[in-house]
C-alpha positions in Angstrom: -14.4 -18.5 -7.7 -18.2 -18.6 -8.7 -19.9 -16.6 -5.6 -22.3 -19.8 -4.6 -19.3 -22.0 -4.9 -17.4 -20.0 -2.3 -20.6 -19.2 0.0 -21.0 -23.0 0.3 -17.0 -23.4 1.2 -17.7 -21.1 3.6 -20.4 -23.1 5.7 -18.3 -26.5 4.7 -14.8 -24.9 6.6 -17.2 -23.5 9.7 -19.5 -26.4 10.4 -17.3 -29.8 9.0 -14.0 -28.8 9.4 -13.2 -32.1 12.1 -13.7 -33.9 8.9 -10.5 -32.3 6.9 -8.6 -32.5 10.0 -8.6 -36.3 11.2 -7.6 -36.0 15.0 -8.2 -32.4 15.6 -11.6 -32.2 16.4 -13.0 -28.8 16.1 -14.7 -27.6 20.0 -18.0 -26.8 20.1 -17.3 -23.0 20.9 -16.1 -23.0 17.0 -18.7 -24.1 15.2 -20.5 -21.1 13.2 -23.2 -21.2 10.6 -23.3 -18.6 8.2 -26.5 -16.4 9.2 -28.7 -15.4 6.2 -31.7 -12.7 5.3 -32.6 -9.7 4.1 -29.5 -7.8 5.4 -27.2 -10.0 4.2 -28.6 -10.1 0.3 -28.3 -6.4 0.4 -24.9 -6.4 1.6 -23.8 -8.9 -1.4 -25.9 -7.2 -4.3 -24.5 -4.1 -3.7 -21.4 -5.1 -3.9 -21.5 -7.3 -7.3 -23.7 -4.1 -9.1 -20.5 -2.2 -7.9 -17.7 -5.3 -8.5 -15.7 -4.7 -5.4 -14.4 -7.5 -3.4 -14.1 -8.2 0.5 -11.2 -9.7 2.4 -15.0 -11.3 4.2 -15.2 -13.3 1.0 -12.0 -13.6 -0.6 -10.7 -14.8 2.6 -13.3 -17.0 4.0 -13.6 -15.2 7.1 -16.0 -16.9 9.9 -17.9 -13.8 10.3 -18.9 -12.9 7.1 -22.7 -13.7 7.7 -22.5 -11.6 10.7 -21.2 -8.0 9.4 -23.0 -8.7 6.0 -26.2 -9.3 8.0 -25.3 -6.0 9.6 -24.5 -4.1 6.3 -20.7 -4.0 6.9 -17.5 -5.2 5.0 -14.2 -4.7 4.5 -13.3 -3.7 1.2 -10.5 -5.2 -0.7 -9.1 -3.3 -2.9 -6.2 -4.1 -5.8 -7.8 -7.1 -7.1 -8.6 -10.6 -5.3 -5.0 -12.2 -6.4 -2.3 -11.8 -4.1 1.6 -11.9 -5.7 2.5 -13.8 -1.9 2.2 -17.2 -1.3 1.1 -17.0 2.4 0.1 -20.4 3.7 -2.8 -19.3 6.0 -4.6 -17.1 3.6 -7.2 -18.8 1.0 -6.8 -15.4 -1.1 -6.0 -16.5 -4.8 -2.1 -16.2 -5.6 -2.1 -15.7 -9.1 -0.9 -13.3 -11.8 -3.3 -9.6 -10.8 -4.3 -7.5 -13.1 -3.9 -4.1 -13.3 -5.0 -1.6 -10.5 -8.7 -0.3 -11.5 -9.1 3.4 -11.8 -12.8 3.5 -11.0 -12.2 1.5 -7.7 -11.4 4.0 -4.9 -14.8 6.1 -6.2 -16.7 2.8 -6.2 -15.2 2.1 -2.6 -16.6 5.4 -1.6 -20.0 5.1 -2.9 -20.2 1.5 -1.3 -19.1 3.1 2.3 -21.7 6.2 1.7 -24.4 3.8 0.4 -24.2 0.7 3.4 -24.2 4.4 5.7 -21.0 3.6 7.4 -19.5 5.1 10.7 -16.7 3.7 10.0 -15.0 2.2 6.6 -12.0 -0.6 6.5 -10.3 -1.0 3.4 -7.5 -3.6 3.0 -5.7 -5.3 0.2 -3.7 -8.0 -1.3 -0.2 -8.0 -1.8 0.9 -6.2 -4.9 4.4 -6.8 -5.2 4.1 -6.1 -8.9 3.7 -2.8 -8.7 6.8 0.2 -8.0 5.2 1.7 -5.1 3.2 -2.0 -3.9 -0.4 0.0 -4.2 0.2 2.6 -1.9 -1.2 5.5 -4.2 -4.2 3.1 -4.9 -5.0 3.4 -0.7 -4.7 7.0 -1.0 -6.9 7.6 -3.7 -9.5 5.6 -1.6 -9.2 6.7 1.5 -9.5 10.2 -0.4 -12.7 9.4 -2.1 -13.8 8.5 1.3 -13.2 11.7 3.3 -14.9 13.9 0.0 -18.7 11.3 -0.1 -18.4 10.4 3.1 -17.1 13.2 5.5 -18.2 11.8 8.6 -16.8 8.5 8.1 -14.0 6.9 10.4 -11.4 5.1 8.2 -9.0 2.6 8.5 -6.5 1.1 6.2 -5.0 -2.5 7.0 -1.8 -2.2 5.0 0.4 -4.9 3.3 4.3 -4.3 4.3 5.2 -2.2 0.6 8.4 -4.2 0.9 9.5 -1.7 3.6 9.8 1.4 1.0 9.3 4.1 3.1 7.8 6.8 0.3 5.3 4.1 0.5 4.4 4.1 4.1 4.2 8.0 4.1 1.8 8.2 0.9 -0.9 6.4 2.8 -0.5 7.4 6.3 -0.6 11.5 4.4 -3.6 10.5 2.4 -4.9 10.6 6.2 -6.7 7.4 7.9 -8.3 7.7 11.3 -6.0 3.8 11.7 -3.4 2.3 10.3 -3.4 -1.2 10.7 -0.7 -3.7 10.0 -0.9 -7.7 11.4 2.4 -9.6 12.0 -0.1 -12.4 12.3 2.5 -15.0 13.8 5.8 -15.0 16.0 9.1 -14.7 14.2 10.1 -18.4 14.3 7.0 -19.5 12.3 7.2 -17.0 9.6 9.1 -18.9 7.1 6.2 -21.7 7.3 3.5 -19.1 8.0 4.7 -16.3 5.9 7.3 -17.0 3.0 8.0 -13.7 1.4 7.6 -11.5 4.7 9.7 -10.5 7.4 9.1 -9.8 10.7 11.3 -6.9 11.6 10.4 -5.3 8.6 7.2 -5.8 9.9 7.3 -4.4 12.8 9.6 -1.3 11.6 7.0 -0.3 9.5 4.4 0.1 12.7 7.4 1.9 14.1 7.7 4.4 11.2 4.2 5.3 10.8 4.4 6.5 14.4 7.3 8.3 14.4 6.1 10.2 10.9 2.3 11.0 12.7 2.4 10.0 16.4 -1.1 11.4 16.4 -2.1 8.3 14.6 -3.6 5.0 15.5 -1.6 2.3 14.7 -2.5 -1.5 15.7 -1.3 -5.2 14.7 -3.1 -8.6 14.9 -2.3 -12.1 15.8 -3.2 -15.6 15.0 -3.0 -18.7 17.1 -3.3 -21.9 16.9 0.0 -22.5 14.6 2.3 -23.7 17.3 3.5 -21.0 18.7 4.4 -21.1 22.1 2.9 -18.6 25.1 6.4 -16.8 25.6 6.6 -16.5 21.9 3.5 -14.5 21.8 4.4 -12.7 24.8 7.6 -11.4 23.1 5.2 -10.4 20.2 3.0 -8.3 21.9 6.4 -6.3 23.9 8.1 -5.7 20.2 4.7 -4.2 19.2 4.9 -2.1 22.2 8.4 -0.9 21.6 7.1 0.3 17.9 3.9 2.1 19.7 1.2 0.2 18.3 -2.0 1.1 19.8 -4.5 -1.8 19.5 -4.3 -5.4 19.4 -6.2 -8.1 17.7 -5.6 -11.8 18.6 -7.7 -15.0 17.0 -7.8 -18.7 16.3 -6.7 -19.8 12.9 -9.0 -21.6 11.0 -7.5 -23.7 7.7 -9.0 -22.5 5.1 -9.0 -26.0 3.1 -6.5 -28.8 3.5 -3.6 -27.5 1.2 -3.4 -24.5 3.8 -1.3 -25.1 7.4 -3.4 -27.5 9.3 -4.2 -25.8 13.1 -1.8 -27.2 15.1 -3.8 -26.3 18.3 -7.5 -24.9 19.5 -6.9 -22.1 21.6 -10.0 -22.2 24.5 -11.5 -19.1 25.3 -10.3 -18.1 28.8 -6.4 -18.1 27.2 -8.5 -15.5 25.2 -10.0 -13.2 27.4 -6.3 -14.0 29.6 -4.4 -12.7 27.0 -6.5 -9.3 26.4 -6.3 -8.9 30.2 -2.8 -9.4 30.0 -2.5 -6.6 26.9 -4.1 -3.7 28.4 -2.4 -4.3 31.4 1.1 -3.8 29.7 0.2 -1.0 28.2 -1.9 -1.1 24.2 -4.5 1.2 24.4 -6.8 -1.4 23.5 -7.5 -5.0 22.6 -9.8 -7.7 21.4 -9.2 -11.2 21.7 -11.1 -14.1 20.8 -11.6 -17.2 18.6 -13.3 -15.4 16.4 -11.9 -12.1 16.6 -10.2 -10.8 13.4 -8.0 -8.2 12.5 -11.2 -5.8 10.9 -14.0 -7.2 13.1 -15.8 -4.6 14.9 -12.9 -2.4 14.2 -15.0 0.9 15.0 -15.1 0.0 18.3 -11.8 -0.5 19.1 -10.8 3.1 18.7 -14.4 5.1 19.4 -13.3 8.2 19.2 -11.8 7.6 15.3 -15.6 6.9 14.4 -16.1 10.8 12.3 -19.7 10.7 13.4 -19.4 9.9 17.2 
């Protein structure tokens, strides 16, 4: 999609979005505009004059104005077409193309360029390929550690199908955080998520811990799709049986009207309840908010993965 094209979808899905959703009108505590300035033109030049993409962009995530005005991203790597056909996600689901070479080293000149503490790369779903992209995310998170030694990384992961040679190539290519989301509660996922599964999900959180239990592992959640409060609750004890650290939890926004319309807007004291309510049964740490996302601010979830702290 032609950059100004999406930019301008962007501020349409943040500011109008009452008007794609007769019924539902969107509360005030949503409404965002996308912030602009120097910061932010920097941010987005540098990464066209290296052609890498964002989950920020590709995504159409409410707080892309934010960390680009700050000089952060997440970087997506493996293309912008996803081989799922989640119905949440605006990422294009089309035929990819082939992995680029040059992209972990372009990664890695982005993260030492912007002068990141800490560096989150994600990707789409590559079901195409043998090993799902896994030795793509180790060659990046490599090309990190050797330009930018200092540098916190975290890797939020797609599910590799469950191959396990695939889970222990990127958790040995060594990330300060692995990140996985199981983004909704198991009796939504064949609306939510055809093409995943939930246990494989969560067994993949599992197995990264019991291969490196010094590592930081966390999950997100979305809300808003009809789930119910028990349903979320059971959630957050499965991720706790798999020892996930950290837990993000946010308000789904449609992305346009051929996504799943938002069955509900969650206010923000069931928010700030439900991050209570996680630390006190045990993650190390949470965030939860309308706006929070599964990348946002993730250096400060975990301060002492930051290389430079």
């Amino acid at each position: 999609m032609d950059r100004r094209r999406q930019e301008s979808s962007v501020s349409r899905n943040f500011v109008m979005d009452e008007k794609r959703q007769p019924g539902l009108r969107k509360p005030r505590w949503l409404v965002k505009r996308l912030p602009s300035g120097p910061g932010m033109m920097r941010t987005t030049g540098l990464l066209r004059a290296k052609r890498l993409h964002t989950v920020c962009q590709e995504a159409i995530c409410p707080n892309q104005g934010e960390c680009f005005s700050a000089g952060t991203a997440t970087f997506l790597i493996l293309g912008d077409r996803c081989t799922r056909g989640c119905r949440f996600c605006a990422v294009a689901k089309e035929d990819p193309l082939p992995p680029d070479p040059g992209e972990p080293v372009r990664v890695a000149q982005a993260v030492r360029a912007m002068g990141l503490r800490f560096a989150v790369v994600t990707s789409v779903t590559r079901d195409d390929l043998p090993d799902g992209g896994a030795g793509h995310f180790a060659l990046t998170v490599q090309a990190i550690r050797e330009l930018c030694p200092g540098t916190g990384v975290e890797i939020l992961v797609p599910d590799f199908n469950g191959d396990p040679r695939s889970i222990q190539a990127v958790v040995a290519a060594g990330p300060d955080v692995l990140n996985h989301n199981l983004e909704t509660v198991p009796r939504l996922y064949p609306q939510v998520r055809p093409g995943a599964d939930y246990r494989r999900s969560l067994e993949l959180l599992a197995a990264v811990k019991r291969r490196t239990p010094g590592i930081r592992t966390k999950s997100g959640l979305m809300l808003g799709l009809g789930e119910e409060p028990k349903e979320v609750r059971a959630v957050m004890e499965d991720l706790l049986s798999a020892s996930c650290d950290g837990l993000t939890i946010g308000q789904y926004l449609a992305p346009s009207k051929e996504h799943l319309p938002v069955d509900r807007y969650v206010p923000p004291e069931e928010f700030q309840a439900l991050r209570k309510e996680a630390l006190a049964m045990g993650f190390a740490a949470a965030a939860s908010g309308p706006f929070v996302r599964s990348s946002y601010r993730a250096g400060e979830m975990f301060p002492s993965e930051d290389g430079c702290t």
